[in-house]
Backbone as CSV, one residue per row, in Angstrom:
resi,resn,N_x,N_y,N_z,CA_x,CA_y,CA_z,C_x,C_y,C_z
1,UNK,32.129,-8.868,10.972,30.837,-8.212,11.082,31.030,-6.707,11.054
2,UNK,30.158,-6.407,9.678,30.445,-4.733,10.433,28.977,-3.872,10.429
3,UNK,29.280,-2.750,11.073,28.456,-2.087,12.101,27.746,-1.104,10.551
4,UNK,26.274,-1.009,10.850,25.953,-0.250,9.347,25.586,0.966,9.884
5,UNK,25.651,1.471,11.108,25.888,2.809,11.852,27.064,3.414,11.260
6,UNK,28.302,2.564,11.461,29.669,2.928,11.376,30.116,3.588,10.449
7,UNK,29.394,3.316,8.769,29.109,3.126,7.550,28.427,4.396,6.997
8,UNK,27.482,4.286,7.732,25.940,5.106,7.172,25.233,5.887,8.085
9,UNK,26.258,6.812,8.943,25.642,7.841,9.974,24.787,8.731,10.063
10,UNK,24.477,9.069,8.727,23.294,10.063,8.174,22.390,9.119,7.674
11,UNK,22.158,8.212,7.045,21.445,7.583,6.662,20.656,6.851,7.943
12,UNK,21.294,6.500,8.406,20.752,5.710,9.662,19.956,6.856,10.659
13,UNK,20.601,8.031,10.939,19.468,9.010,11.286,18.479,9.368,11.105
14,UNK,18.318,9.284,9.584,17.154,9.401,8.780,15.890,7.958,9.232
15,UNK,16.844,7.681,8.957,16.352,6.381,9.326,14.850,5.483,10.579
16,UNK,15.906,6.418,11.926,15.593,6.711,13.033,13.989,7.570,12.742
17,UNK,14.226,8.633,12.074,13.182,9.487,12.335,11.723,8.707,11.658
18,UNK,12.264,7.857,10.722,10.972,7.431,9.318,11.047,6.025,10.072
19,UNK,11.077,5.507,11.503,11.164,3.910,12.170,10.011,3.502,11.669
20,UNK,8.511,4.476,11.631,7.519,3.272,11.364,7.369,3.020,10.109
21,UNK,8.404,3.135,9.284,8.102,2.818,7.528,9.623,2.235,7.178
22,UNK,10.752,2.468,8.151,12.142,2.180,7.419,12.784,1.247,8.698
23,UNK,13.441,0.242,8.433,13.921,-0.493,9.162,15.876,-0.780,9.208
24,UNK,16.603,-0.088,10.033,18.082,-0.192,10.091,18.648,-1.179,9.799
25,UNK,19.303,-1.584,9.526,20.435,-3.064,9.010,21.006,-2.823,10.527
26,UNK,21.114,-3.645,11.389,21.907,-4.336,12.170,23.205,-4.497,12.226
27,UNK,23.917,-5.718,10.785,24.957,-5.576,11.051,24.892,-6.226,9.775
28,UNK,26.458,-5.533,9.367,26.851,-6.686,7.696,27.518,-7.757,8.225
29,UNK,27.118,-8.685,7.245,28.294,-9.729,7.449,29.263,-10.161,6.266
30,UNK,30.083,-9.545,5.976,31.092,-9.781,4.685,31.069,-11.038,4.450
31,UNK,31.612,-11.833,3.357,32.166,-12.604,2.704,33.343,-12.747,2.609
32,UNK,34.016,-14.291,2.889,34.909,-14.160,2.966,35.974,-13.679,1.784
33,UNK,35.143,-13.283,0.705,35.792,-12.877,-0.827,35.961,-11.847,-0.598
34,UNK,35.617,-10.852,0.195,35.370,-9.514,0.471,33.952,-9.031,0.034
35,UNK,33.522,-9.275,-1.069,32.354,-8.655,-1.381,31.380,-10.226,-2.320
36,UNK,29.995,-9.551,-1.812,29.014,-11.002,-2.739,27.811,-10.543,-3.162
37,UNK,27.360,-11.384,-3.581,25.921,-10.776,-3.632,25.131,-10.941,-2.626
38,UNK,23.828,-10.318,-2.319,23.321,-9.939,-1.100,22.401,-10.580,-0.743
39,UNK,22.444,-11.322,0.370,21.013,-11.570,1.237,20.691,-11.186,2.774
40,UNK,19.478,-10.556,2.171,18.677,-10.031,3.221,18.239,-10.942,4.063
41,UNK,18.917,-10.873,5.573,18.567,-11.742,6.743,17.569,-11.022,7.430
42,UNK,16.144,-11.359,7.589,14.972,-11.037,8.533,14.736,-11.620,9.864
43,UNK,15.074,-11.481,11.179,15.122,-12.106,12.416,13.645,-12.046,12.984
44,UNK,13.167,-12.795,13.779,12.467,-13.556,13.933,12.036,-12.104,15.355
45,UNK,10.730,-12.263,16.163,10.907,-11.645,17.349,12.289,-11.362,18.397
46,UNK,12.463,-12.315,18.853,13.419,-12.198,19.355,14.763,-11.319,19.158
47,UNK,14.743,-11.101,18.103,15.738,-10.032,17.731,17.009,-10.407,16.844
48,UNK,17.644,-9.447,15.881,18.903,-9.354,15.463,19.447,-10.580,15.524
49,UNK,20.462,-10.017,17.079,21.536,-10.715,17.758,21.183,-12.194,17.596
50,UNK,20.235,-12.434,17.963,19.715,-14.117,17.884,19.874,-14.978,16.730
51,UNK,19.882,-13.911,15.734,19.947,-14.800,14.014,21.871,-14.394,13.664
52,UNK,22.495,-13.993,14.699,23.498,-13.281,14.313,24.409,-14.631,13.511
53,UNK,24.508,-15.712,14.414,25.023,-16.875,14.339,25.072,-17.552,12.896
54,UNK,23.553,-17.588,12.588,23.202,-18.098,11.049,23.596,-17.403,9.980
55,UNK,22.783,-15.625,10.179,23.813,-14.932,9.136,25.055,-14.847,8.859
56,UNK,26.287,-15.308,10.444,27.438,-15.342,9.923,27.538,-16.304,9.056
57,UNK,26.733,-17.685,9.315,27.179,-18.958,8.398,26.854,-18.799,6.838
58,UNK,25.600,-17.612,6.989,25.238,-17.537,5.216,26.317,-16.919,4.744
59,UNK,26.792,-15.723,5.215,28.378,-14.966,4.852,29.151,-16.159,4.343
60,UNK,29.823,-17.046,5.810,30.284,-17.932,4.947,30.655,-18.298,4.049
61,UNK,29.326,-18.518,3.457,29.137,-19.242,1.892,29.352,-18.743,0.665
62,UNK,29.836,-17.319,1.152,30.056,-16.127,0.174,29.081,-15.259,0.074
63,UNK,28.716,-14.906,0.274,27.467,-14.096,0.473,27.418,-12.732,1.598
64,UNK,27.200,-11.294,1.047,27.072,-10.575,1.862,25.868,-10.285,2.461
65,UNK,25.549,-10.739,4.001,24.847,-10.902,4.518,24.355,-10.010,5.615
66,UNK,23.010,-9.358,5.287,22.898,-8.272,5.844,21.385,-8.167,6.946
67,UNK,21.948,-8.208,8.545,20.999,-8.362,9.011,19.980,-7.373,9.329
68,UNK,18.742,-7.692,9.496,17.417,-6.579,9.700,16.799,-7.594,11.109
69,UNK,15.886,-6.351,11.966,15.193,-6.757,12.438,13.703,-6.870,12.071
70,UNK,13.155,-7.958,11.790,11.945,-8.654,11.205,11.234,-7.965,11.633
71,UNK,11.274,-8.247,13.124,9.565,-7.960,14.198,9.116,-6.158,13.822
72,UNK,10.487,-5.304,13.331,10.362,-4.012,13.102,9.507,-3.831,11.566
73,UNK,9.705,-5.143,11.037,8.998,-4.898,9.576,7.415,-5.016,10.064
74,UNK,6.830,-5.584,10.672,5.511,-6.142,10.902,4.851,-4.482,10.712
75,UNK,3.273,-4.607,10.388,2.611,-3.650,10.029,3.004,-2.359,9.439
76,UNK,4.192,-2.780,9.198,4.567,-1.217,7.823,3.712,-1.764,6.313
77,UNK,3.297,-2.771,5.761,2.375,-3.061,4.618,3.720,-3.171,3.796
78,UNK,5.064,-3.446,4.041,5.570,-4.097,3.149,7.106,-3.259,3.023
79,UNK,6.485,-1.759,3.287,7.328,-0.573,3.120,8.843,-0.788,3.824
80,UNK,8.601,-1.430,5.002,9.820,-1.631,5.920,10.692,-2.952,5.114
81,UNK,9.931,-3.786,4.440,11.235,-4.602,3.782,11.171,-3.894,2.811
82,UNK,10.664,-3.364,1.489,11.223,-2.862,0.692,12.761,-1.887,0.993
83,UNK,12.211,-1.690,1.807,13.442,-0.376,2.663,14.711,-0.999,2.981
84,UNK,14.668,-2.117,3.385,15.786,-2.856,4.005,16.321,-3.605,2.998
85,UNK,15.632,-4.221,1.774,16.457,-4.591,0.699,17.339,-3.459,-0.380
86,UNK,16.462,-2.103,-0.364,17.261,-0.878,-0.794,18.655,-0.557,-0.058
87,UNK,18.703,-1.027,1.156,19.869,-0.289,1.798,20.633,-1.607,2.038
88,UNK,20.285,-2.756,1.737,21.407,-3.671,1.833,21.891,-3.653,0.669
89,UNK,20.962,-3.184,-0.545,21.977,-3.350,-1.819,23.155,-2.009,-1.928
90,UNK,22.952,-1.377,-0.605,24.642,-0.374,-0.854,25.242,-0.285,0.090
91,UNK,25.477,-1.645,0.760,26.277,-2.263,1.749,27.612,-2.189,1.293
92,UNK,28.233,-1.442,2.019,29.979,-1.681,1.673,30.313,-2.521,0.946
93,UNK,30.064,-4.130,1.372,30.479,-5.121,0.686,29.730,-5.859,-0.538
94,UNK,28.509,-5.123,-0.762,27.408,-6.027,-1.636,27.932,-5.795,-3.311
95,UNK,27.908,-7.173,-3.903,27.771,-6.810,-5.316,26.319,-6.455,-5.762
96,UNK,26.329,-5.591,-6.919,25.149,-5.428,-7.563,24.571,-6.187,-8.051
97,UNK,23.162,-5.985,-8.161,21.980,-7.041,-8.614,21.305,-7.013,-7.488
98,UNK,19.914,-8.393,-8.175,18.777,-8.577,-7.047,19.846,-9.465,-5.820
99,UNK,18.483,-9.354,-5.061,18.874,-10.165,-3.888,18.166,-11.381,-3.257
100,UNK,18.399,-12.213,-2.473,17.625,-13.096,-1.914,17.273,-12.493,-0.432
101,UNK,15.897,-13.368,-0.034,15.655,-13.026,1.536,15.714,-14.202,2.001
102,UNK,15.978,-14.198,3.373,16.141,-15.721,4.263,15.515,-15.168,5.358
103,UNK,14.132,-15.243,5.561,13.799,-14.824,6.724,13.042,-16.161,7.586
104,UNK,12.832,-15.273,9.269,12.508,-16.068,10.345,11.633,-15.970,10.430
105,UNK,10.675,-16.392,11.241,9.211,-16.430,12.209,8.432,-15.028,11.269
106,UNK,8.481,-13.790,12.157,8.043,-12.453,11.651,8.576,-12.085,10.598
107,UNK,10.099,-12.511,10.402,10.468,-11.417,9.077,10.221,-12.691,8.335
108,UNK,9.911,-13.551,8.643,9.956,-14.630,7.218,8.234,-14.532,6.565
109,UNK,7.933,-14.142,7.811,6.089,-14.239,6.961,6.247,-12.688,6.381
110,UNK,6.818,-11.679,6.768,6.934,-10.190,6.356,7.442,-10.381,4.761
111,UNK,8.914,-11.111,4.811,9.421,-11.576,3.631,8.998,-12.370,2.180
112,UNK,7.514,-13.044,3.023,7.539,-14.165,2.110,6.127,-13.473,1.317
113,UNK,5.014,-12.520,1.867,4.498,-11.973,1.669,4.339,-10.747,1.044
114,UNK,5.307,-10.132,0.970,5.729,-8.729,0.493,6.593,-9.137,-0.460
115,UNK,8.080,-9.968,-0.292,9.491,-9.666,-1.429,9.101,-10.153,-2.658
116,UNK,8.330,-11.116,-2.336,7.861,-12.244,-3.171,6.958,-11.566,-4.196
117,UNK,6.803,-10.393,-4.100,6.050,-9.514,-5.586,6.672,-8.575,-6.527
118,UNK,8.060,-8.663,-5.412,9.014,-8.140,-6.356,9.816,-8.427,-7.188
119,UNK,9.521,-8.871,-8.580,10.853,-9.815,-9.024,12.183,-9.161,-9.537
120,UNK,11.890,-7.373,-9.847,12.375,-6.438,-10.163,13.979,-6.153,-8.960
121,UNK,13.699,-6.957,-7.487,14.835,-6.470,-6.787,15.314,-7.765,-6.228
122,UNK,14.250,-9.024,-6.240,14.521,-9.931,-5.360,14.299,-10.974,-6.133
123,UNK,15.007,-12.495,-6.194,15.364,-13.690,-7.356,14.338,-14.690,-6.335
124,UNK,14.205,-14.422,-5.387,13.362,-15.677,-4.335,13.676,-15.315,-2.937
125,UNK,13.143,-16.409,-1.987,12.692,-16.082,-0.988,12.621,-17.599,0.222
126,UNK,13.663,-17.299,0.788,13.601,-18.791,1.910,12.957,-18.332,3.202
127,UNK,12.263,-19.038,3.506,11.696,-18.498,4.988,11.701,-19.868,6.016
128,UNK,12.241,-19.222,7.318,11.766,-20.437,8.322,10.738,-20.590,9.334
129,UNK,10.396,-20.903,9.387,8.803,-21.310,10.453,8.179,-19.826,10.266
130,UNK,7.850,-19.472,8.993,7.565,-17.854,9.322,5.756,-18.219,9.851
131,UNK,5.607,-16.820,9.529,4.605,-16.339,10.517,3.663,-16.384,9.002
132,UNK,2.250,-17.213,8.935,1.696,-17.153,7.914,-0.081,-17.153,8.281
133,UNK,-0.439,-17.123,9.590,-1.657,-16.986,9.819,-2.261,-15.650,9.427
134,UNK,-1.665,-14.567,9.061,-2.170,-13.544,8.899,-2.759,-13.870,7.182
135,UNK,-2.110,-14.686,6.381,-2.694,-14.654,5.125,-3.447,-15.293,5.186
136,UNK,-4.731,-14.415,5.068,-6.868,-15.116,4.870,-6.547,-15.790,3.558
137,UNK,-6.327,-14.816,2.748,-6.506,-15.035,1.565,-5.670,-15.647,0.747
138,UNK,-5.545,-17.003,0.962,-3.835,-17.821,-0.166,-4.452,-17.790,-0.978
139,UNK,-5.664,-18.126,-1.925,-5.205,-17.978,-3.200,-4.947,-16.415,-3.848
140,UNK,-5.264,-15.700,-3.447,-4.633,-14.365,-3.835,-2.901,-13.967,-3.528
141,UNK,-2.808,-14.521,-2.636,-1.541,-14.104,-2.401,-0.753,-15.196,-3.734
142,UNK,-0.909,-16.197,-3.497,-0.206,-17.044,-4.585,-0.343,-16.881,-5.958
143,UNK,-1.599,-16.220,-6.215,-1.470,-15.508,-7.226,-0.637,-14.171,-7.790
144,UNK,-0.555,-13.769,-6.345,0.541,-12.794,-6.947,2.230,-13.161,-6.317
145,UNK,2.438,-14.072,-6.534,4.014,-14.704,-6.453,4.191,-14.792,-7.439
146,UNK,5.316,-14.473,-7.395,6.083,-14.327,-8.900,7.843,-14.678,-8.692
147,UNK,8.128,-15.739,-7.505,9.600,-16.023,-8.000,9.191,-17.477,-6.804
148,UNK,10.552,-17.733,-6.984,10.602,-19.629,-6.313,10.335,-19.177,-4.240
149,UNK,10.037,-19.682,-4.115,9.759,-19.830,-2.417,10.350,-21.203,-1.713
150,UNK,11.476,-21.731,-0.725,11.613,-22.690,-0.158,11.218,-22.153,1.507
151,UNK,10.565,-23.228,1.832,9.656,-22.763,3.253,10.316,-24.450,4.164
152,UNK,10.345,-23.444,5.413,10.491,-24.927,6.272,9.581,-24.666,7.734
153,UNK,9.153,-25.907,8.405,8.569,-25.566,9.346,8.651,-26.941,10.250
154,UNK,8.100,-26.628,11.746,8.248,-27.668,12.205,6.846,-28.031,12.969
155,UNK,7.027,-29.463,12.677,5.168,-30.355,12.963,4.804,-29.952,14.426
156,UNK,6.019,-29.354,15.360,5.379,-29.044,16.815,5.432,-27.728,16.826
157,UNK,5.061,-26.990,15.679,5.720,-25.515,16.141,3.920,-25.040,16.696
158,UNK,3.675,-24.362,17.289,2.087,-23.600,17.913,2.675,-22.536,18.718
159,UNK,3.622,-21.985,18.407,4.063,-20.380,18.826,2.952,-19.373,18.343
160,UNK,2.579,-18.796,19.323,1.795,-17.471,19.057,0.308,-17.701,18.671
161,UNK,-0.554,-18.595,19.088,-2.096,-19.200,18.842,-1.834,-19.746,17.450
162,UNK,-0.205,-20.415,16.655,-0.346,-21.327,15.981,-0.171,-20.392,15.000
163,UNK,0.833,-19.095,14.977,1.112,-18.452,13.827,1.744,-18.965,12.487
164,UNK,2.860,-19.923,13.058,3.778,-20.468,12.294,3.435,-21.748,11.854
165,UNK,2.239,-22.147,12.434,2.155,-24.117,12.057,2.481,-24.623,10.977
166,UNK,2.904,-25.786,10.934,3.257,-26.309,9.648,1.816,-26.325,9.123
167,UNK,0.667,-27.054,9.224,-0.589,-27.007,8.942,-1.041,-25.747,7.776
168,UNK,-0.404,-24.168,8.171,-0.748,-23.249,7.459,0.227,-23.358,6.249
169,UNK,1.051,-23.897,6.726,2.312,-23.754,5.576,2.251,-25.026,4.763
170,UNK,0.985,-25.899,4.679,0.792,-27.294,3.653,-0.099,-27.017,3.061
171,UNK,-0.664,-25.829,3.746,-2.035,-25.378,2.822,-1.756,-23.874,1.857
172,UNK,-0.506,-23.305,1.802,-0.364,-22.400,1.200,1.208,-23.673,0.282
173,UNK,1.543,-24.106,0.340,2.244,-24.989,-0.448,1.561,-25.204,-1.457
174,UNK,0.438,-26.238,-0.715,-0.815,-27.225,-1.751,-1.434,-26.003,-2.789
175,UNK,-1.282,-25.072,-2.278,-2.397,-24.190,-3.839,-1.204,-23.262,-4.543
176,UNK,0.510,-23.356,-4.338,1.207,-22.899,-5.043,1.391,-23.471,-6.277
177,UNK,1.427,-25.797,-5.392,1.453,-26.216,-6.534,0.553,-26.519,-7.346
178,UNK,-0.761,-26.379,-6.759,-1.890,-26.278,-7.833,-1.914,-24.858,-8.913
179,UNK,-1.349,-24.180,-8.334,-1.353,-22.992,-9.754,0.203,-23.038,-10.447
180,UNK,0.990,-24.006,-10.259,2.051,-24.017,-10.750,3.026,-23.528,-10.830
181,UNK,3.367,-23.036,-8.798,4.214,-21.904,-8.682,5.289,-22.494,-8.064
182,UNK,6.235,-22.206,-8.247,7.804,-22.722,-7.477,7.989,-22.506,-6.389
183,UNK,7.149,-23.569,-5.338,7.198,-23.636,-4.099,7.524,-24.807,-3.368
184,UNK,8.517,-24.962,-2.715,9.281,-26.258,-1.820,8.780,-26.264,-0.203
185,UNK,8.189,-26.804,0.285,7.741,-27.075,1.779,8.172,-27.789,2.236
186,UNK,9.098,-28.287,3.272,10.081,-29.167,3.689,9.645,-29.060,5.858
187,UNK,8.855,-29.655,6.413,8.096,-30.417,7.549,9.401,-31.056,8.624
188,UNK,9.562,-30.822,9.626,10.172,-31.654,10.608,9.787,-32.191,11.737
189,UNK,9.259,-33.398,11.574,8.440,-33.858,13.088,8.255,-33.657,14.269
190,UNK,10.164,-33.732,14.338,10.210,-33.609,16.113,10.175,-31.830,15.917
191,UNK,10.600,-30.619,15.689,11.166,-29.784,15.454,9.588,-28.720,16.187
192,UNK,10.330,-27.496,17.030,9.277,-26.416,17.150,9.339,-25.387,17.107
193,UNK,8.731,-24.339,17.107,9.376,-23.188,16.355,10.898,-22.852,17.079
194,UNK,11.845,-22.216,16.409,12.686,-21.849,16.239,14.008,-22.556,16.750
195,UNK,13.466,-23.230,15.680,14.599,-24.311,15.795,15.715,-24.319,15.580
196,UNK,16.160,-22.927,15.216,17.547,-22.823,14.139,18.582,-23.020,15.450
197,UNK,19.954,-22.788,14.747,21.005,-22.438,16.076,21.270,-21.394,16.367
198,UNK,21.263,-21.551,17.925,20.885,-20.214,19.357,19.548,-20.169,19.111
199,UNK,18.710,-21.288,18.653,17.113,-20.735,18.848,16.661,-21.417,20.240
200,UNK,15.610,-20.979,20.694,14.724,-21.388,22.380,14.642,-22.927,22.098
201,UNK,14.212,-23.144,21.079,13.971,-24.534,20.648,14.986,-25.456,19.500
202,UNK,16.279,-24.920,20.011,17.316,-25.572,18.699,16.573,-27.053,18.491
203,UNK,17.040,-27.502,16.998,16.895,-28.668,16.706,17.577,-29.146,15.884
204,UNK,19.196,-29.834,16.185,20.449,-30.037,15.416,20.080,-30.624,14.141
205,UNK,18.834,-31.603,13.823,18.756,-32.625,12.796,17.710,-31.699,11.493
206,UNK,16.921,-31.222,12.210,16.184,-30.067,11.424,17.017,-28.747,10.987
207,UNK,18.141,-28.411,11.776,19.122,-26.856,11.666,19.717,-27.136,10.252
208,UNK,20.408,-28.479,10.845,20.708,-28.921,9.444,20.563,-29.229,8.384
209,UNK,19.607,-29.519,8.549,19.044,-30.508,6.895,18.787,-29.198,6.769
210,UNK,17.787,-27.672,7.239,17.493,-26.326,6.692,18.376,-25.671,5.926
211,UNK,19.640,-25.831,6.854,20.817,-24.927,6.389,21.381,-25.084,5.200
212,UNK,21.752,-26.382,5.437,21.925,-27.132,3.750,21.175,-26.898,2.373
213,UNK,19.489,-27.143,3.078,18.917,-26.781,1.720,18.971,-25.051,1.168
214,UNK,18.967,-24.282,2.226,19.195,-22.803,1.735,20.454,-22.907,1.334
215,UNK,21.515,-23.513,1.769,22.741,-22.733,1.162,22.296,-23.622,-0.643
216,UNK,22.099,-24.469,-0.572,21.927,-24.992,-2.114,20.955,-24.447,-2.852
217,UNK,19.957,-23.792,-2.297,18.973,-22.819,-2.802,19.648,-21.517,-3.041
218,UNK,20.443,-20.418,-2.344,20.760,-19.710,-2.791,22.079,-20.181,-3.953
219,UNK,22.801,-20.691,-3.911,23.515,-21.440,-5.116,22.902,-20.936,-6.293
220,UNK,21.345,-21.639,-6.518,20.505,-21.317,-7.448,20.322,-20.175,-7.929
221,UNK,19.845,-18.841,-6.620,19.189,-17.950,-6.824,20.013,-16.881,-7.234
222,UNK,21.395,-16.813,-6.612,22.316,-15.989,-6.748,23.921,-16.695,-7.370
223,UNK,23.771,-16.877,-8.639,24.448,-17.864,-9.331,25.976,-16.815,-9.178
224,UNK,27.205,-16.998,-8.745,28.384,-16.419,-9.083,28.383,-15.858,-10.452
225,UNK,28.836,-14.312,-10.048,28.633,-12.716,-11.387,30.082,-13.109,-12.219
C-alpha cells in the first residue's frame, strides 16, 4: 500500500485547499506486477480504511488500485470524482488508459451517476449497494449512460430511509434494459447493506459471489495492454 501524500506533497496541498470540489486518494494499492491499469475504489460512508481490505483484493488481481473517499464526493455535482479519476491515472503505479470504478454505498451512487457519462476516461462502472434514491429522474439518467454498469444489492438493505434498496436498483435496471443499455443487477436475499468484508453487515455468500463477478467484470473492462 502506498501513501499518495508520500508521492504527491504539493498536489495533495492543493488539494486540501479546493476539498469542496477535489477529493485526495487515500492510498494506492500496487499490483502485484508492479504496475496495472487503474481502478478507482469509492468507499462507502464509513470511510477509506473500511474498503481498505477489498481494494487490496482488487490489487490482487492485478490492478492498480486506488482508494478515494466516496462520502467526500457527495454534492460536488460530479467534480470530486472527475478529480479523483484524474489523479489516479498518475499514480506511481498506474498504466495508461481509461479506468474502471468499483464503488460503495455513497461513492457507488456518486460513481454510477457521474463516471458513467464519461466514456472518454472511464470503460464502466461496478457499484455496490450504492446510494440511488437521489435519482428522480431514471429515465434521463439512463439515457445518458453510455458504458456497461454491474450493480449489486441486497433484498434487506433500508440504510438511510432506504437509500440503497434493492427495489430502487430493479427499477433503474428495468428501464436500462428497456432502452438497451448494458446493465447487470445481481439481488441477495439474506444480504444488508454493506455487506462486503469488514462491512457492519458482512455477508460471506453475497461478498463472494460480488467479488467474483467484479473481478470477471473488470477482466472485461480492462483487458491486459
Amino acid at each position: 500500500m502506498i501513501s499518495f501524500r508520500r508521492f504527491f506533497p504539493v498536489l495533495a496541498g492543493l488539494a486540501v485547499l479546493a476539498a469542496s470540489t477535489v477529493v485526495c486518494a487515500q492510498q494506492e494499492f500496487p499490483p502485484p506486477s508492479g504496475k496495472g491499469r487503474v481502478v478507482v475504489v469509492a468507499s462507502g460512508l464509513s470511510g477509506p480504511p473500511h474498503y481498505a481490505k477489498v481494494a487490496r483484493d482488487i490489487a490482487a488481481l492485478g490492478y492498480d488500485a486506488v482508494l478515494f473517499d466516496g462520502s467526500a464526493m457527495e454534492h460536488t455535482h460530479g467534480e470530486a470524482v472527475h478529480a479523483a479519476i484524474l489523479q489516479a491515472q498518475q499514480m506511481p503505479h498506474a498504466l495508461p488508459g481509461k479506468v474502471a470504478l468499483v464503488g460503495f454505498s455513497a461513492g457507488g451512487g456518486e460513481s454510477l451517476y457521474y463516471a458513467t457519462q464519461w466514456p472518454d476516461l472511464v470503460t464502466g462502472v461496478i457499484v455496490w449497494y450504492p446510494a440511488t434514491s437521489f435519482i428522480k429522474n431514471v429515465p434521463g439518467f439512463i439515457d445518458r449512460l453510455q458504458m456497461p454498469v454491474l450493480m449489486f444489492a441486497g433484498e434487506k438493505d433500508h440504510y438511510r430511509d432506504n437509500c440503497c434498496a434493492a427495489d430502487n436498483a430493479r427499477a433503474i435496471a428495468a428501464a436500462a434494459k428497456a432502452a438497451g443499455k448494458p446493465f447487470e443487477l445481481y439481488t441477495y436475499p439474506k444480504a444488508e447493506h454493506d455487506f462486503v468484508r469488514d462491512g457492519q453487515h458482512y455477508n460471506a455468500e453475497a461478498d463472494a459471489d460480488a467479488f467474483q463477478k467484479t473481478a470477471d467484470e473488470l477482466k472485461q473492462l480492462l483487458p491486459s495492454q
